[in-house]
Structure formats: C-alpha cells, structure tokens
Kinemage of the C-alpha trace (Angstrom):
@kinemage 1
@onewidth
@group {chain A} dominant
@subgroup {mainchain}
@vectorlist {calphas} color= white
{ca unk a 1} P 38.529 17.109 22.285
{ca unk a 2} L 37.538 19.012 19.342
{ca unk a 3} L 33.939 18.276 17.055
{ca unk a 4} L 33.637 18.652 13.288
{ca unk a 5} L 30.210 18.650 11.349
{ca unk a 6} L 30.180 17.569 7.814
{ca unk a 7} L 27.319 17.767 5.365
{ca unk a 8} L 28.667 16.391 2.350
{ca unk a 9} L 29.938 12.778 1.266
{ca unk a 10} L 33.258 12.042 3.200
{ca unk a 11} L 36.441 11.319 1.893
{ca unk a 12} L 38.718 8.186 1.750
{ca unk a 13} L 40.746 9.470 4.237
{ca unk a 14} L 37.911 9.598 6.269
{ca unk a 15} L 36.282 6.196 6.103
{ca unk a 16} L 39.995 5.055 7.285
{ca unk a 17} L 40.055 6.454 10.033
{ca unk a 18} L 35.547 5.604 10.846
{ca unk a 19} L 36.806 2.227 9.666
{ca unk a 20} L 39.424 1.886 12.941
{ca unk a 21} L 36.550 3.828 15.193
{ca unk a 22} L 33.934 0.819 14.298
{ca unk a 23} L 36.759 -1.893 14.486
{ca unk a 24} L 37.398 -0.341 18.619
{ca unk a 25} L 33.759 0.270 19.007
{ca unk a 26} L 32.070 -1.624 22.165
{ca unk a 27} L 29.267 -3.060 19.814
{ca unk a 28} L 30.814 -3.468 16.311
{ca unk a 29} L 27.281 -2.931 15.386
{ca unk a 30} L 26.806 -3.992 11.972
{ca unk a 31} L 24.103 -1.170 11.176
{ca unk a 32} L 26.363 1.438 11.535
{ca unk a 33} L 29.618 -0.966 10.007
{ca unk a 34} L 31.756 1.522 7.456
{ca unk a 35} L 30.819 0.237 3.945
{ca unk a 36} L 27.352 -0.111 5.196
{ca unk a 37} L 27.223 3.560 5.845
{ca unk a 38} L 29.286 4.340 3.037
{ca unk a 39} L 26.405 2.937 0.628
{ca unk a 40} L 23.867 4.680 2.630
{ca unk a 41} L 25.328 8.095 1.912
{ca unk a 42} L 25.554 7.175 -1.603
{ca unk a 43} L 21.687 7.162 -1.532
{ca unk a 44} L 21.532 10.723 0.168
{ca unk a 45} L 24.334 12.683 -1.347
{ca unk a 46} L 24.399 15.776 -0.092
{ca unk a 47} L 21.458 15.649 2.731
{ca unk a 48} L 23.874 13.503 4.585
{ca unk a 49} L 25.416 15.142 7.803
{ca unk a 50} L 28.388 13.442 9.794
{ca unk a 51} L 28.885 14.410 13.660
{ca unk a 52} L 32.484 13.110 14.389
{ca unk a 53} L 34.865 14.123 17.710
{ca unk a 54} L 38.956 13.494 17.654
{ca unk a 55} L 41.977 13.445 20.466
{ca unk a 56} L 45.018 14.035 19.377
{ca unk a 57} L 44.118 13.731 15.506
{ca unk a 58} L 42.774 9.913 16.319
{ca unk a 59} L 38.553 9.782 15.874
{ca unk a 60} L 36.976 8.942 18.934
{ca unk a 61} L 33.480 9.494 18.220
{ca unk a 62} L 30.976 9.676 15.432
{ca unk a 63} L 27.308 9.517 14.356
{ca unk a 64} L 25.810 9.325 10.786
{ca unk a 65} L 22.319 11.211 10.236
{ca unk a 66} L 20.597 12.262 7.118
{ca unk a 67} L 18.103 15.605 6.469
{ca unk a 68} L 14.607 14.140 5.927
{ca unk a 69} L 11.491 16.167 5.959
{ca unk a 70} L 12.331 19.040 8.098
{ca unk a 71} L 14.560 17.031 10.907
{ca unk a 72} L 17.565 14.679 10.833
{ca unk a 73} L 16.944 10.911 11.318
{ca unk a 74} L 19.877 8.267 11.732
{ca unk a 75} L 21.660 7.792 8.670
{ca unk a 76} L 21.141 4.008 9.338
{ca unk a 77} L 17.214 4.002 9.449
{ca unk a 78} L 17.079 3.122 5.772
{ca unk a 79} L 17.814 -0.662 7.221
{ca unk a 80} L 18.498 -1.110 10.713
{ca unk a 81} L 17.215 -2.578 14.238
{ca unk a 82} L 18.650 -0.606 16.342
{ca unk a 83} L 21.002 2.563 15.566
{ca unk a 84} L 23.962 3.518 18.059
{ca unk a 85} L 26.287 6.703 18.701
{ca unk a 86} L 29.884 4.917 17.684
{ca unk a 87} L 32.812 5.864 20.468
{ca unk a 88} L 35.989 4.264 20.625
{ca unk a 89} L 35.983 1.438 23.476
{ca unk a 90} L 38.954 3.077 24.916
{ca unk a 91} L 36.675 6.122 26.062
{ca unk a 92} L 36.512 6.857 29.357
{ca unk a 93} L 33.199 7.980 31.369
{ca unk a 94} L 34.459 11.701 31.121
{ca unk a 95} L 35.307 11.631 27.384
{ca unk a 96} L 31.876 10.374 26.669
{ca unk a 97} L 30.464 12.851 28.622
{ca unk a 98} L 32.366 14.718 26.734
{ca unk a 99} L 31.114 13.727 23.078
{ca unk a 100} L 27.684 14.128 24.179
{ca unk a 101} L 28.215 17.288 25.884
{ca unk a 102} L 29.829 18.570 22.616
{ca unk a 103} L 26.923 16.643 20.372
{ca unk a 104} L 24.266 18.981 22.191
{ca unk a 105} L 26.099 21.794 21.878
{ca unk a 106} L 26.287 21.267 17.847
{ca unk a 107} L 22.482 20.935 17.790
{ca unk a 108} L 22.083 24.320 19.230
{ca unk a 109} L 24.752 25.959 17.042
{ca unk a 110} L 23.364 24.249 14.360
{ca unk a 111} L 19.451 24.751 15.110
{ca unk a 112} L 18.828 21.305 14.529
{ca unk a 113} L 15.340 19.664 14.945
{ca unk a 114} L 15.998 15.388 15.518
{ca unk a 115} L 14.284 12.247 15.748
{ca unk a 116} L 15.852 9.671 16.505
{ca unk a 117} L 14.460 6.296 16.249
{ca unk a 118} L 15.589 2.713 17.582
{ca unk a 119} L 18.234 4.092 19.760
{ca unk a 120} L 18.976 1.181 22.036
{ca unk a 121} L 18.484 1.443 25.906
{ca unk a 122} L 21.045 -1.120 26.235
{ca unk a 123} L 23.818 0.946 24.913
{ca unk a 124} L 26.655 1.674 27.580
{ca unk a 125} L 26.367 5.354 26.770
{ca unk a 126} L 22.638 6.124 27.710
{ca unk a 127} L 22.822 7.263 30.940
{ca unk a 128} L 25.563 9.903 29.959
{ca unk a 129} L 23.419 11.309 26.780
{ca unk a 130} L 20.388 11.869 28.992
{ca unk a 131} L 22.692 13.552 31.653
{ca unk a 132} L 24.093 15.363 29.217
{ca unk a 133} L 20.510 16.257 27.551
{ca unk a 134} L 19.603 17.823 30.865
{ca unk a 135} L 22.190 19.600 30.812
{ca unk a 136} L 22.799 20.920 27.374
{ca unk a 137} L 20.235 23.448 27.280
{ca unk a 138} L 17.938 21.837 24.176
{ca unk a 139} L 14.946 20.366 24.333
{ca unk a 140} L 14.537 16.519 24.545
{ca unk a 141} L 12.105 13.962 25.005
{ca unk a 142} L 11.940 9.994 24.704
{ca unk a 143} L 9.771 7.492 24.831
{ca unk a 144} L 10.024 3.830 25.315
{ca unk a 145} L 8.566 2.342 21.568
{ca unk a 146} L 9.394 -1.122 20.685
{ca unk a 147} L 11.333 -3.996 21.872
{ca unk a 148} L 14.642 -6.610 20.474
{ca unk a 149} L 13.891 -9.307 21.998
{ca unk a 150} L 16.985 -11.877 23.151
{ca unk a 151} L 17.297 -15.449 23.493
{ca unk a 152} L 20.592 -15.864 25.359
{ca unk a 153} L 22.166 -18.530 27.315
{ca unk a 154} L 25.491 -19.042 29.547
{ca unk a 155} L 27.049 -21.106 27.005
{ca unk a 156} L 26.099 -21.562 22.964
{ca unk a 157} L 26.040 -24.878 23.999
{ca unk a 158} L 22.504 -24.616 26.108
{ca unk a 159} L 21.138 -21.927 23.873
{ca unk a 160} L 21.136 -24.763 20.847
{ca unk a 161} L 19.906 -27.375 23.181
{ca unk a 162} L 16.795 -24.980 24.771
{ca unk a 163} L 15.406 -24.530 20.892
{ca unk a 164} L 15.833 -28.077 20.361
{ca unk a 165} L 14.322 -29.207 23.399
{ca unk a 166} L 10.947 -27.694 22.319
{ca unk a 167} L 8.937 -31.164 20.872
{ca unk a 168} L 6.734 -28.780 18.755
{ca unk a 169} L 10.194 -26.923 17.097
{ca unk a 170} L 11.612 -30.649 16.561
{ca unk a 171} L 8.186 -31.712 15.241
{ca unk a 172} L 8.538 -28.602 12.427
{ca unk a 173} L 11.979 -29.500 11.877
{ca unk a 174} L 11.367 -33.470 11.007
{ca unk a 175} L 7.851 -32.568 8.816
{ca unk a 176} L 10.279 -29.625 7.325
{ca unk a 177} L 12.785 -32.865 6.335
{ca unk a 178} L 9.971 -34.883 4.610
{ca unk a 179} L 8.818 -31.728 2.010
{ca unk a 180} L 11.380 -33.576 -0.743
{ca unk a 181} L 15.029 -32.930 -0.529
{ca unk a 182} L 16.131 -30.396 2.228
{ca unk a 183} L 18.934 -28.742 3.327
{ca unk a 184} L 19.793 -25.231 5.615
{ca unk a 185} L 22.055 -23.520 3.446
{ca unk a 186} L 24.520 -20.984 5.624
{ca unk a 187} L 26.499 -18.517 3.309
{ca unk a 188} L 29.147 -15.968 4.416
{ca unk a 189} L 30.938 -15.589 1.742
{ca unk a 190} L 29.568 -13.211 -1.376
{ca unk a 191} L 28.187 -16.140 -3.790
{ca unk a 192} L 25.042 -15.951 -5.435
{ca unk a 193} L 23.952 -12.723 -3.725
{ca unk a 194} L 21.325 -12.266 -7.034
{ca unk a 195} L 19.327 -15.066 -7.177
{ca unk a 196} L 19.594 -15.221 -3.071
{ca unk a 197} L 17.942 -11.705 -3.281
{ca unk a 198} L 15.377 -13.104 -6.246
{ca unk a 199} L 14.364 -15.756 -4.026
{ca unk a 200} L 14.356 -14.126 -1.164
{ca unk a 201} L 12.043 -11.225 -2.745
{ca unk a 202} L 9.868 -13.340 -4.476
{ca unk a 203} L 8.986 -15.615 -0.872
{ca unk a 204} L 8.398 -11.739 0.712
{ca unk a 205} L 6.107 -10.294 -2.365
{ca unk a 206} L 3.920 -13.733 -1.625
{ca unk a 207} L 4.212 -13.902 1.746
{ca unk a 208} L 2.240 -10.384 1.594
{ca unk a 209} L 0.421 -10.201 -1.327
{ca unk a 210} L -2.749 -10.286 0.778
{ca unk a 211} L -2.204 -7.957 3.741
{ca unk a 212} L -2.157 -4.459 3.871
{ca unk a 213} L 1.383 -4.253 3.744
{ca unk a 214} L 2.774 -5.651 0.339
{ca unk a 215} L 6.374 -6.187 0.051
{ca unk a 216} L 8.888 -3.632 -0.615
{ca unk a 217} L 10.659 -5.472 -2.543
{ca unk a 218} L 7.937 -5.650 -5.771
{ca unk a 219} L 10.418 -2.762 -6.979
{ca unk a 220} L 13.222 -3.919 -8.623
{ca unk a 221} L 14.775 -1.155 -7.509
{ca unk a 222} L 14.822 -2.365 -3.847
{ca unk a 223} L 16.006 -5.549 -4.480
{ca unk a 224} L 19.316 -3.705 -6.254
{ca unk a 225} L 19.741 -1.865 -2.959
{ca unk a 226} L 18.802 -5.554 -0.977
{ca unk a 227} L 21.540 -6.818 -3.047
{ca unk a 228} L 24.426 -3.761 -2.128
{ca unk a 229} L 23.251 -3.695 1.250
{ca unk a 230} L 24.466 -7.517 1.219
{ca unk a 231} L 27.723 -6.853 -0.372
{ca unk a 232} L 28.517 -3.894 1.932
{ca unk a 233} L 27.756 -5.967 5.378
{ca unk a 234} L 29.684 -8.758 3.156
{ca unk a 235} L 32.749 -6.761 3.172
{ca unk a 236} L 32.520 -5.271 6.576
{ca unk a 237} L 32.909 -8.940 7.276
{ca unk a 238} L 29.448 -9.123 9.345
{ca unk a 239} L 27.106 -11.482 7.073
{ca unk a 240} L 25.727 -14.563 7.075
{ca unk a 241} L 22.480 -15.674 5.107
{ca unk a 242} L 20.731 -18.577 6.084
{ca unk a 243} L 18.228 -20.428 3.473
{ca unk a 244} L 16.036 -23.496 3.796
{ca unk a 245} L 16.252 -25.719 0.915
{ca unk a 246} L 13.697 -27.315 -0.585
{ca unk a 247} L 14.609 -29.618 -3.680
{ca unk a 248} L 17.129 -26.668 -4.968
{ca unk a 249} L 14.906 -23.825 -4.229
{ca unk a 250} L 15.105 -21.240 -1.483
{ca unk a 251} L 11.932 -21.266 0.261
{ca unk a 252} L 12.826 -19.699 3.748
{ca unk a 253} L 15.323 -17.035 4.457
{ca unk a 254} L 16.631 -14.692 7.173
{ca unk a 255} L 20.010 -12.486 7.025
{ca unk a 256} L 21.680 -13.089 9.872
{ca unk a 257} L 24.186 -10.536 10.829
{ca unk a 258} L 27.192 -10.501 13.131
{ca unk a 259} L 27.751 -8.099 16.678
{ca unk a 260} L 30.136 -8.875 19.327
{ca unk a 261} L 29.451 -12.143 20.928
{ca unk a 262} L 25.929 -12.376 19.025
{ca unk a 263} L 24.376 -12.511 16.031
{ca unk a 264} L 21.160 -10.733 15.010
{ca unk a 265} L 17.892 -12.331 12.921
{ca unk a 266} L 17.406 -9.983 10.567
{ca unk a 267} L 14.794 -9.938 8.010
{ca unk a 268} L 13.485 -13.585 7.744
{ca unk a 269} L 10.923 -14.248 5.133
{ca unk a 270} L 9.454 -17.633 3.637
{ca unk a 271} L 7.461 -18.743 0.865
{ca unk a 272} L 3.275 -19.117 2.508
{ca unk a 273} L 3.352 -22.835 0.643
{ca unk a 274} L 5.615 -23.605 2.700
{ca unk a 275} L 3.806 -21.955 6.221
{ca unk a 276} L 2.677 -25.548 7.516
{ca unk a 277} L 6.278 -26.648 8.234
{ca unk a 278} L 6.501 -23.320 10.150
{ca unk a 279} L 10.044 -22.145 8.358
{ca unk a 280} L 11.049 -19.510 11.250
{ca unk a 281} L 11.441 -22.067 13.589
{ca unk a 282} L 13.136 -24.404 11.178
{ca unk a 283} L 15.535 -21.902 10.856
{ca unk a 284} L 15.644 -20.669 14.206
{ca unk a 285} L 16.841 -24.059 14.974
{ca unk a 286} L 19.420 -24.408 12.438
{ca unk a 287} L 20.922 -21.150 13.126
{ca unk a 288} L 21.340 -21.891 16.837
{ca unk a 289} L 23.208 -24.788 15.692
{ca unk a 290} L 25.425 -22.823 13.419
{ca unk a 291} L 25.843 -20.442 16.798
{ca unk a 292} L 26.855 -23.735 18.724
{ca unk a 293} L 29.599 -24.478 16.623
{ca unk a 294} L 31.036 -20.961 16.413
{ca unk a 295} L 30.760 -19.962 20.071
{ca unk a 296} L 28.004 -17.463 19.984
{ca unk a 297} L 25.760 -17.741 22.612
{ca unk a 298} L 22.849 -14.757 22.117
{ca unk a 299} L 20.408 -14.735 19.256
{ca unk a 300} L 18.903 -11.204 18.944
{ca unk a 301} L 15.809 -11.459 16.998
{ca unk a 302} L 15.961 -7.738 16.355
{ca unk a 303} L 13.109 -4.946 16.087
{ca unk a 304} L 9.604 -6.314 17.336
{ca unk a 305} L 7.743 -8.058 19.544
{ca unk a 306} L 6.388 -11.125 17.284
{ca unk a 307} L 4.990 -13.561 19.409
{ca unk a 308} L 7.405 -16.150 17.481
{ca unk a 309} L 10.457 -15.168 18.799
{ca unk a 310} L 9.296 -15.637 22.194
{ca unk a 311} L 9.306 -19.339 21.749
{ca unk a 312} L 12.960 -18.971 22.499
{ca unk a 313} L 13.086 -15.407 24.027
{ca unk a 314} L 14.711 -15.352 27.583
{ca unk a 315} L 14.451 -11.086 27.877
{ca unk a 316} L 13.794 -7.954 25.817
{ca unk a 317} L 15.787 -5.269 25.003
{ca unk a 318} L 14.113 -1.406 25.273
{ca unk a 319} L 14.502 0.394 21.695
{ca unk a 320} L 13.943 4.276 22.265
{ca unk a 321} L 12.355 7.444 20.256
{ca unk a 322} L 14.263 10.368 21.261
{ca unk a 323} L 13.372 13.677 20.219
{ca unk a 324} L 15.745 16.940 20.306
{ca unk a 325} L 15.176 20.394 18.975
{ca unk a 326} L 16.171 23.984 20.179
{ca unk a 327} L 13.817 24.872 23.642
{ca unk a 328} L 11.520 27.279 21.665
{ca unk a 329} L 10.962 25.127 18.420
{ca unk a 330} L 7.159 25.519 20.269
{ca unk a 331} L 5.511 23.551 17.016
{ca unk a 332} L 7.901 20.265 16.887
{ca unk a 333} L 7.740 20.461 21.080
{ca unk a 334} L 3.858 20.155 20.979
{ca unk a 335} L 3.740 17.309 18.633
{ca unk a 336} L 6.265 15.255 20.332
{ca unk a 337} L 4.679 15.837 23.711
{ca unk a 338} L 1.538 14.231 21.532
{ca unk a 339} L 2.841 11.609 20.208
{ca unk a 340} L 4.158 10.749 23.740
{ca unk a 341} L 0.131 11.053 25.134
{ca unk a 342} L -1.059 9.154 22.458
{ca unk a 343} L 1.751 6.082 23.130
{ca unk a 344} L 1.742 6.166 26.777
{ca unk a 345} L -2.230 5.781 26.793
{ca unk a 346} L -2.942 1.800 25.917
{ca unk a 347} L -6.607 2.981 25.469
{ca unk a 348} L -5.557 5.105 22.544
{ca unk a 349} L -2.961 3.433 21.018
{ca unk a 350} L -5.252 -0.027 21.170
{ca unk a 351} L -7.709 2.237 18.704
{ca unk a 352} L -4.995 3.055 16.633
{ca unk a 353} L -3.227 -0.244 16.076
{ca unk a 354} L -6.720 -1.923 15.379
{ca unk a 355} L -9.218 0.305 13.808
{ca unk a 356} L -7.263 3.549 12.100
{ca unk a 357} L -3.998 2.465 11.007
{ca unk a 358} L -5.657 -0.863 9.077
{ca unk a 359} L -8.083 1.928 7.512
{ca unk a 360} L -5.139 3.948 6.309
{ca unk a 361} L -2.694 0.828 5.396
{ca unk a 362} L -5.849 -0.174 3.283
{ca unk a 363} L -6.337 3.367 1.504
{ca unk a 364} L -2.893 3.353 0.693
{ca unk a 365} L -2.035 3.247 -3.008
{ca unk a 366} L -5.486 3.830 -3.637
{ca unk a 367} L -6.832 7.320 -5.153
{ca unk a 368} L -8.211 8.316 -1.869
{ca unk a 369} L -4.679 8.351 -0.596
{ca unk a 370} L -4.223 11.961 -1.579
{ca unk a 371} L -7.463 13.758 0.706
{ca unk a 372} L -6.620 10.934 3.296
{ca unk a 373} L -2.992 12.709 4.042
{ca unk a 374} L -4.785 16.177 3.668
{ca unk a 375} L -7.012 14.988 6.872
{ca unk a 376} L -6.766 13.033 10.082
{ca unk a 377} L -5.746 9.956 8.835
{ca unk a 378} L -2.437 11.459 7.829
{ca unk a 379} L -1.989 12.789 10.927
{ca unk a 380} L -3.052 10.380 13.456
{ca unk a 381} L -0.864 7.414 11.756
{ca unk a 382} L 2.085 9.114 11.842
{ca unk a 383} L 1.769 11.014 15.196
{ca unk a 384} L 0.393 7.527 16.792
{ca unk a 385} L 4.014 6.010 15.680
{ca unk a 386} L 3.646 4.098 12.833
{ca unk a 387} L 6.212 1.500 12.233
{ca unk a 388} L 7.593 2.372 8.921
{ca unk a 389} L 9.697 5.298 9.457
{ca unk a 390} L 8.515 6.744 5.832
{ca unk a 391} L 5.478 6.688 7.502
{ca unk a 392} L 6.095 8.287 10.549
{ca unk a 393} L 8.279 11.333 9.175
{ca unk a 394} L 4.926 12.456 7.700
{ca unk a 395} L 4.085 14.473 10.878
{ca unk a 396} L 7.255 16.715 10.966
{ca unk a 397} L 5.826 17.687 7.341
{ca unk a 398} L 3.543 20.058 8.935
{ca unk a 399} L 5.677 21.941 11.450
C-alpha cells in the first residue's frame, strides 16, 4: 500500500477512480459523495489537499481536507453533519490499520496542524484511527461535542407507524390540512431547484430575522452555492427535497439526503406564519411515510440535539472533535487541552452557552465587532466551541 498527497484540484482521471471508492464505501455518505466534493474544491482551489492510499493501482482510501487559518479542516465542513475517512468496503482490519497508520505518518512528514470536526463515533474505522494515533508518534486529542440523533425501527413499516401514533403529531398534521390547499411535495429529480432554493431561503431569512443568528442565506451568493450543492448531491444520485405546500407556495422545507439503508434530515426550515401548525413534524411525518414505501427504516436527523427530533428519537449518535498536530506544536497543544477543560466542565460551558456567546452573537455585525475579536470575547467563543465552524477556526488565528 502506497499514499499520495495532493494539494491542487484533481484530475478527471481521478474523480473516476474516488467515484468507484465512494460507490464500495461502507457508508456511501453523501457529504463526502464525488461531485459533492468536486464542487467543494472548486470553492478552495488551490488550499485544497487530497490524502488518498492505492493496492495494486485500485484506490482504497481517501480523505478530502482544505487549509483554513493555520490548520486543515475536512474538505466537507462547508456543508456537512458528519464527515468520514472513505475506505473501500473490501478493506480488511489490517489494511485499515494500514491507511491510518500511513495517514499519521503523512501528518508528520508533512508538519500538519488538524482539526477535525463532526467525525462520527459510529464509523467502523474509529477504533483503528485512535490505535493508530497512539501509535503514530503525533499528538492527538478528542473530545466528545455534539450529537445525530436517530429514530430507527426494525422495519420502515413501525418507524412510520411510531410518528403517526403520536395524537399531538396527527393533531399538527390535520390543522396543517385545513391552512387552504396542501400538499407534501417529494422531489428527486433536478426540477425547479431555483425557486425551491428562493423559497426555501426566503422561509430561513424570516424564520431568523429576529435572533442573533440571521440566515446565511440573505446573500445571494449562498443561495447560488445552496443551489450547486443541490445539483451535485442531485447527480451523485443522493437527493430528495421535501416541501409542504400551502395553496402553491413552499412554506416548509428540509433536504433530505440518502446513506445506506437511511436517509438524513438535513437542513429543514419553514416560514414562522406558518409555526402554529408546527411544519417539522408535518414533515417529519410525511417523510417517514415516503421511508415506508421505499424500505428505509432509520431517519437520522443529523447534527444537534433539538429537543424536536426527540419526539421520534430512539438513540444518539456521538459526533467527535479530534485534534492532531506534530508532539511539540506546544501553542496549538495548549489550546486544545483548553478547549477540552472548558467543554468537559458543564459549569463553564453553561456560562458560555447562556451569557457570553449571546453577547458576542449580538455584537456581531455591529462596529464593536472589531475590539470584541481583539479581546476575550474572540477568544472565549471560539475556544468554548462555537457551533459555526467560521466561528470556531478563529482560535487557531492566534497560534
């Protein structure tokens, strides 16, 4: 087994042969799916650095990650829920040991500082990568930091008749039916993918017009990207948008996006008019309907612990924060070890999540924003984990 490092947009010839490696993969994730990718590295160009390991001349292992700030983050962070290492199913427990054995040894040749955020616990391969971070000489440290959770269910059958057993989600869905005429639109084909993303933006720029986190997508520039990232998971043949209808209009929506044997809620929005009828529910209930008919049987509601999804929740799945540097990087190894005091202590974090990060998320876009990342409020959101990774790269700024 031989490794290759490549810090430039690939080739065709290589997004053939990633393309077969994603096709074999255990997961199929659709986050790291080839044309996804493919339009991520568009956006980075040339800070864009490709890990991949062959047999024989055949890829059996890859991961995507981009330069950001002083480290390299997943390639897939720009819109993701959780982001995996790909390997080839046929792999056996000593050529993944292998790949990650060979993956540490590139971050040491390669002096590479990481952080690597929603790497899933769940993945078959964990257990190997922290052997083989032991072992490889580097320094490494995760922390457990957010959840996906999982409604599942032995058959898609008795997933579909759980959410519809719930009197309160069958209330929703019968005042839902009486707002004028309704429908659940489910698209997975590549139709009206611009006024899906104009509706879709214009519920979410509502929806949060009053917090202290207004919508990304009041740039028209993200709703372009929305709009490719739709045609890419389109084409990777992972996709399907779900819509509540109300007298022609889109007024709920979630993207709903295909893994093996599941499919993951991804991104829901609604229109606040509209919050009465609660429309995640609504659609939660349609979509496990869809699932019924198509033999899926596991909804994963993705990064976050909203107390919604745990209306139909039956477990949670452990996303990780893994960091990685060379052992005397002494600067980036005393703010991780930080950030991992600060998250492990409830006490802490409690004062964070309630009284500093609301002050920052309020002085943000303001004219104050400059002295406020000069000073401790800079600092202490990003080392206390915020949740938007623009957010949280801020700390590595400093090193």
């Amino acid at each position: 087994m031989k490794y290759t490092v490549l810090y430039q947009p690939p080739d065709s010839n290589f997004w053939e042969r990633y393309t077969q490696l994603w096709r074999n993969s255990p997961e199929r994730s659709p986050f790291q799916s080839p044309h996804i990718l493919q339009q991520f590295t568009q956006q980075v160009k040339n800070d864009v650095a490709i890990f991949e390991c062959s047999l024989d001349g055949e890829m059996i292992g890859a991961a995507f990650f981009r330069y950001s700030k002083g480290v390299y983050v997943f390639l897939s962070d720009f819109k993701t829920d959780a982001n995996f290492f790909v390997l080839h199913s046929s792999c056996t427990e000593e050529m993944t040991r292998q790949f990650f054995g060979l993956f540490f040894q590139m971050v040491r040749r390669e002096k590479w500082s990481m952080m690597l955020n929603s790497q899933p616990a769940w993945a078959p391969y964990m257990d190997i990568f922290e052997a083989e971070a032991r072992r490889g000489r580097v320094y490494w440290m995760n922390l457990d930091y957010a959840v996906c959770p999982v409604a599942e269910a032995e058959t898609p059958a008795e997933l579909f008749k759980k959410v519809g057993s719930s009197r309160n989600t069958r209330y929703k869905v019968n005042k839902f039916a009486k707002q004028g005429e309704t429908s659940c639109e489910v698209l997975t084909d590549d139709s009206d993918i611009d006024k899906w993303v104009e509706e879709f933006s214009e519920a979410h720029v509502v929806r949060w017009a009053t917090t202290p986190t207004p919508s990304f997508y009041r740039n028209e520039t993200n709703r372009a990207l929305l709009g490719a990232y739709l045609r890419a998971w389109h084409e990777d043949g992972v996709l399907v948008r779900f819509a509540l209808m109300v007298d022609g209009r889109r007024i709920g929506c979630v993207i709903g996006l295909l893994e093996r044997g599941s499919l993951i809620y991804h991104a829901p929005t609604f229109h606040p008019d509209f919050s009465h009828c609660s429309p995640g529910r609504v659609l939660i209930y349609y979509m496990t309907q869809w699932m019924a008919e198509r033999n899926l049987r596991i909804l994963d509601f993705g990064y976050g612990n909203e107390d919604y999804k745990y209306h139909v929740a039956t477990k949670e799945h452990v996303l990780k924060r893994i960091f990685i540097s060379g052992k005397y990087n002494l600067p980036f190894i005393v703010k991780t070890r930080f950030i991992k005091a600060i998250r492990e202590n409830p006490r802490m974090y409690q004062v964070y999540q309630n009284k500093v990060r609301p002050i920052y998320l309020n002085m943000k876009g303001s004219v104050s924003t400059f002295m406020a990342r000069l000073f401790s409020i800079k600092w202490l959101n990003t080392i206390l984990l915020d949740e938007q990774i623009a957010d949280t790269l801020l700390i590595l700024q400093t090193i």
